[in-house]
C-alpha positions in Angstrom: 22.5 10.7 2.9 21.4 8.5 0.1 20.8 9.4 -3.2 18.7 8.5 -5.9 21.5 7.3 -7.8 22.6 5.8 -4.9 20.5 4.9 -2.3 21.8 3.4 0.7 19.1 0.7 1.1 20.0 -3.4 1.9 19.1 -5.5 -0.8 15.3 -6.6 -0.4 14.9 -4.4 2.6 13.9 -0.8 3.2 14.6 0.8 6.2 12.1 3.9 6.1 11.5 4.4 2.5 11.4 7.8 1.7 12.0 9.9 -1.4 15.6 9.5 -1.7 17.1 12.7 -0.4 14.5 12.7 2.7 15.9 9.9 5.3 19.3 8.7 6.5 19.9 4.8 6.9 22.3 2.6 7.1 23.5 -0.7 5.0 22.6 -2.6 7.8 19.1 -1.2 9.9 16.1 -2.6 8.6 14.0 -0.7 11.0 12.0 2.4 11.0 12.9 4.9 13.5 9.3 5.8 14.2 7.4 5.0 17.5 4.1 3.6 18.3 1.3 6.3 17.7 -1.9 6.8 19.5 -5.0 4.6 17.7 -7.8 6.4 18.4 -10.4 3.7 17.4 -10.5 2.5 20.7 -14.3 3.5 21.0 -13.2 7.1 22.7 -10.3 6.0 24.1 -6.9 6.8 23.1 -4.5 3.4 23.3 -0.8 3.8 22.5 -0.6 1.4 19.5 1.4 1.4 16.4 -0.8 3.1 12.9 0.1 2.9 10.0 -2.0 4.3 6.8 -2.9 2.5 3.9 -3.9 4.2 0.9 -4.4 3.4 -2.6 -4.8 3.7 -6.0 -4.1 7.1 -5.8 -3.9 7.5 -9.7 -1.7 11.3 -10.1 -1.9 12.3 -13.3 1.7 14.7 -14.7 -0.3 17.5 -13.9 -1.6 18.6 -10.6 -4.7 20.6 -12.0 -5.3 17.5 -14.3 -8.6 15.7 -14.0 -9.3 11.8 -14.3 -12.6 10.1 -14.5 -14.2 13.5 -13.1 -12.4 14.2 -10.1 -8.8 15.5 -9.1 -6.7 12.9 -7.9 -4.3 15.4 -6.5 -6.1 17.8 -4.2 -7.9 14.1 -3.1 -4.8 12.8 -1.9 -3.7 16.2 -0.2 -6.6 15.9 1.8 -5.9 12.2 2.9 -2.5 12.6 3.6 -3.7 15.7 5.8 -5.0 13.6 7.8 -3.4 10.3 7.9 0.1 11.5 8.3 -0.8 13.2 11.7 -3.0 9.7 12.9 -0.3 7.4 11.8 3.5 6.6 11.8 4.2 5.4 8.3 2.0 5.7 5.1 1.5 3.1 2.5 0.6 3.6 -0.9 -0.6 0.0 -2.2 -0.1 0.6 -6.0 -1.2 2.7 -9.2 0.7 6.0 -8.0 0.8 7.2 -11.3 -2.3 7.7 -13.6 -1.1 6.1 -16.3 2.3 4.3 -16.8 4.7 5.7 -14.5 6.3 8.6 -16.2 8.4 11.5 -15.3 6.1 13.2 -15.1 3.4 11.5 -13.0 6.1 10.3 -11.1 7.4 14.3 -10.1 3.9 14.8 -9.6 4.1 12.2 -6.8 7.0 13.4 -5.6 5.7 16.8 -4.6 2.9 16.0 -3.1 4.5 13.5 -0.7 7.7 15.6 -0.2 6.3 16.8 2.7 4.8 13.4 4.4 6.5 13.5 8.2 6.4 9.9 8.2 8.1 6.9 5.9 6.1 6.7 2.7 6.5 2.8 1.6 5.5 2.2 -2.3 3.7 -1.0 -4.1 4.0 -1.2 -7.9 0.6 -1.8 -9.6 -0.4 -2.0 -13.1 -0.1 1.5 -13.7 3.2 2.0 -12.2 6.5 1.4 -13.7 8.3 -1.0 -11.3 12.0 0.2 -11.6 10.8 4.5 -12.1 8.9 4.1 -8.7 11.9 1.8 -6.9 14.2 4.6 -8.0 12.0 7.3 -6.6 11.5 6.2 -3.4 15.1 4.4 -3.3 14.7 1.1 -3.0 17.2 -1.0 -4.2 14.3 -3.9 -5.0 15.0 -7.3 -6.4 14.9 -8.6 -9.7 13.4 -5.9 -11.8 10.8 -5.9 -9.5 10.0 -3.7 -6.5 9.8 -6.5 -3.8 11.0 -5.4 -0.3 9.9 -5.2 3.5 10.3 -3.3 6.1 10.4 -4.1 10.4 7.8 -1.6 11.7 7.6 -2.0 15.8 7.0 -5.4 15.7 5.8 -6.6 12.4 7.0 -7.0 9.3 5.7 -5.3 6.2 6.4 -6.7 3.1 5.7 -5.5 -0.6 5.1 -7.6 -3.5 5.5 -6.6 -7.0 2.3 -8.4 -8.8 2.7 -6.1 -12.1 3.5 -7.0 -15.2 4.2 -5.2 -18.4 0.9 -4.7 -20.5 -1.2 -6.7 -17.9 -4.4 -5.2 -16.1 -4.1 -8.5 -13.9 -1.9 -9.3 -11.3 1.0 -12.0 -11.0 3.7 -13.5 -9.1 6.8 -15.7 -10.3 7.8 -19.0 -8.1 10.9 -17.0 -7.2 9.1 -13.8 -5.7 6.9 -16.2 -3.6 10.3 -18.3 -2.2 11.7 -15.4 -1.5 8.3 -13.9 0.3 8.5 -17.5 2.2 12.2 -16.8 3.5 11.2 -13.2 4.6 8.1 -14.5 6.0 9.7 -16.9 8.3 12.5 -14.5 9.3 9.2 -12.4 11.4 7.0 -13.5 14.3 4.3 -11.3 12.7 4.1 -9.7 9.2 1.7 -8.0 7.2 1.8 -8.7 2.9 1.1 -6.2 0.6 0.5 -7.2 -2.8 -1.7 -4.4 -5.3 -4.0 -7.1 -6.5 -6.5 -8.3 -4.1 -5.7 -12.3 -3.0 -9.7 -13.5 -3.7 -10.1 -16.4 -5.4 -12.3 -16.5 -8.8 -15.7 -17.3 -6.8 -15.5 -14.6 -5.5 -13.5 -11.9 -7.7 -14.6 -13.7 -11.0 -12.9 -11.1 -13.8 -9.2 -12.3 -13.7 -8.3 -8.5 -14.7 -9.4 -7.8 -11.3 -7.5 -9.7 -8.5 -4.4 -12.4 -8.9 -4.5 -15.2 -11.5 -5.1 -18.6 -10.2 -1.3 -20.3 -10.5 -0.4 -16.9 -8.2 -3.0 -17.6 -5.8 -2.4 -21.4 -5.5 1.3 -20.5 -4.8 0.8 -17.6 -2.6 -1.6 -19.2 -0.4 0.4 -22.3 0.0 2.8 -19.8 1.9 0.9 -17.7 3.2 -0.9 -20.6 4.9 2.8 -21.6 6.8 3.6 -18.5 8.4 2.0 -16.0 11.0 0.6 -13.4 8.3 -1.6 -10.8 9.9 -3.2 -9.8 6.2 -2.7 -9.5 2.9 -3.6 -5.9 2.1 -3.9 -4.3 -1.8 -5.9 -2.4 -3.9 -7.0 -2.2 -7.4 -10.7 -2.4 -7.2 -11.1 1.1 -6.5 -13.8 -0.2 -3.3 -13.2 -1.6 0.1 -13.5 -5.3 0.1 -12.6 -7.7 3.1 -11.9 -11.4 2.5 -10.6 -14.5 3.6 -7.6 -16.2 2.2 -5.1 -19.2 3.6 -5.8 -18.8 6.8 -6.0 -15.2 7.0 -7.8 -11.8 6.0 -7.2 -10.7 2.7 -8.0 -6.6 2.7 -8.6 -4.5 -0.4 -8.5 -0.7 0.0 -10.7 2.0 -2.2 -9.4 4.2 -4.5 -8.4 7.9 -3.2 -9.3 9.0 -7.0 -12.2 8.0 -7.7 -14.8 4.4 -7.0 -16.3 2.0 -9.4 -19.6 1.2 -9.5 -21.9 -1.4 -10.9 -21.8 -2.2 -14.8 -24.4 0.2 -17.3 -25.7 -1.2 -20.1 -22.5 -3.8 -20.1 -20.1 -0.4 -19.4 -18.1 0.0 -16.2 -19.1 3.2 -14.2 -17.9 5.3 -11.6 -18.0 8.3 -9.6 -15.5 10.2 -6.9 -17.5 8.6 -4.2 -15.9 9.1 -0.7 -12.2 10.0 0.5 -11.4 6.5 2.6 -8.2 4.9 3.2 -7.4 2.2 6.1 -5.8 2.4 9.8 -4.1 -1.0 10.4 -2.7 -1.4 14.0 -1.4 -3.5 16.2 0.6 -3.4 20.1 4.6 -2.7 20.1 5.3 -6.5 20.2 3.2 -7.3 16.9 0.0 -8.7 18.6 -3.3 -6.9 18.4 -4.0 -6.3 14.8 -7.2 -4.1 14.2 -8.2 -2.8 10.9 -10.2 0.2 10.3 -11.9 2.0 7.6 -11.5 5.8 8.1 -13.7 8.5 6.0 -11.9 11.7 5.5 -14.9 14.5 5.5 -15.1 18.4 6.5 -17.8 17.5 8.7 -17.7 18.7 12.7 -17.1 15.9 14.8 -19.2 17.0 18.3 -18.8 15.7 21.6 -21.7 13.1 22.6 -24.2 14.7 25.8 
């Protein structure tokens, strides 16, 4: 059994990405043990496909009672993982885990509320995270200070890009993460990218806090562009956005805390606006991919007459 101190986890690879003492793997499996799930977005019909869950920016704050921007980020994300654990086979948390910068603290916060996740939980750094806490947490060896890894998930391959940098509110990738991301890229017949700051270019995303810079975009499109990429999938804005970019779709997930609005008098604003996270599926040999928004809501679904 692995260990926080030392996890039994390939270099660059995660084999089900866990917290530490919650999964067995090997030095050599890079696959996830888990089998394809039923997708019931098939307009009433139930199609065994593989699920998997994104959520994001789930912003938990060191205490669990602890309130940010008017909501509480914990009981929020209780109720999402309620429900997305049981629809899916693996969860993915695409960046700003913690509230602030990634300590103890926020970090055992996280820890408790996912201990109990039946499925792998896979981790993206964002600005708010600290890179090395959160590899360590969910052991993952990473690569280069920086918690870069993928995973093969029934037929695809994830992989998770560390865009954060120290101090930053943008996003940003070195030459040798994206040579790296082109190896592992062309080692799969069919991946999917995570990355925690939405891939749209400036006329579209024009605040550079808010997406990739330029010289990241330039490089990561050039690879992206080369290879069979089914999306590139993030967060950050704190909305659901769906793009284009090198050939592909670039997909930005909403906030489980809370959702920004439009500016006030020059001044950001926000509210706690609705509980959303994304299904993304595809068939057992990696073809197929679907995206879809889900609401989570105590309203009654009723049979149709």
């Amino acid at each position: 059994m692995p260990t926080q101190e030392n996890p039994v986890v390939p270099s660059g690879s995660c084999p089900s990405c866990l917290i530490p003492s919650m999964y067995t793997a090997s030095s050599t499996s890079m696959y996830s043990p888990y089998s394809p799930t039923l997708d019931r977005c098939a307009y009433g019909e139930e199609v065994a496909r593989v699920v998997i869950a994104q959520l994001s920016d789930v912003h938990i704050p060191g205490a669990p009672a602890e309130q940010l921007a008017g909501s509480n980020p914990s009981d929020r994300l209780k109720s999402v993982l309620a429900v997305a654990s049981r629809r899916s086979s693996a969860v993915l948390l695409t960046g700003d885990l913690a509230a602030t910068r990634g300590t103890d603290d926020e970090y055992r916060a996280l820890r408790a509320l996912v201990a109990d996740v039946p499925v792998p939980v896979w981790p993206v750094a964002g600005n708010h995270d600290e890179a090395n806490r959160l590899a360590a947490l969910f052991g993952i060896s990473g690569r280069n200070g920086r918690c870069d890894y993928f995973v093969d998930h029934s037929g695809v391959r994830v992989v998770v890009l560390d865009s954060s940098r120290d101090k930053l509110v943008g996003g940003r990738l070195d030459a040798e993460q994206v040579d790296w991301l082109d190896t592992v890229l062309g080692g799969a017949s069919a991946s999917l990218v995570a990355i925690h700051h939405p891939c749209l270019a400036h006329d579209v995303v024009s605040s550079p806090s808010m997406r990739l810079d330029d010289p990241s975009l330039e490089a990561l499109g050039s690879v992206i562009s080369c290879h069979e990429v089914h999306a590139v999938i993030g967060g950050h804005a704190h909305v659901p956005l769906v793009g284009s970019f090198a050939g592909t779709t670039a997909i930005v997930a909403p906030s489980t805390a809370y959702e920004f609005g439009d500016r006030v008098d020059g001044r950001p604003t926000y509210r706690e606006g609705p509980l959303q996270y994304f299904e993304h599926s595809w068939n057992d040999d990696g073809s197929g991919f679907l995206s879809r928004l889900v609401t989570v809501s105590d309203e009654v679904w009723r049979p149709l007459a």
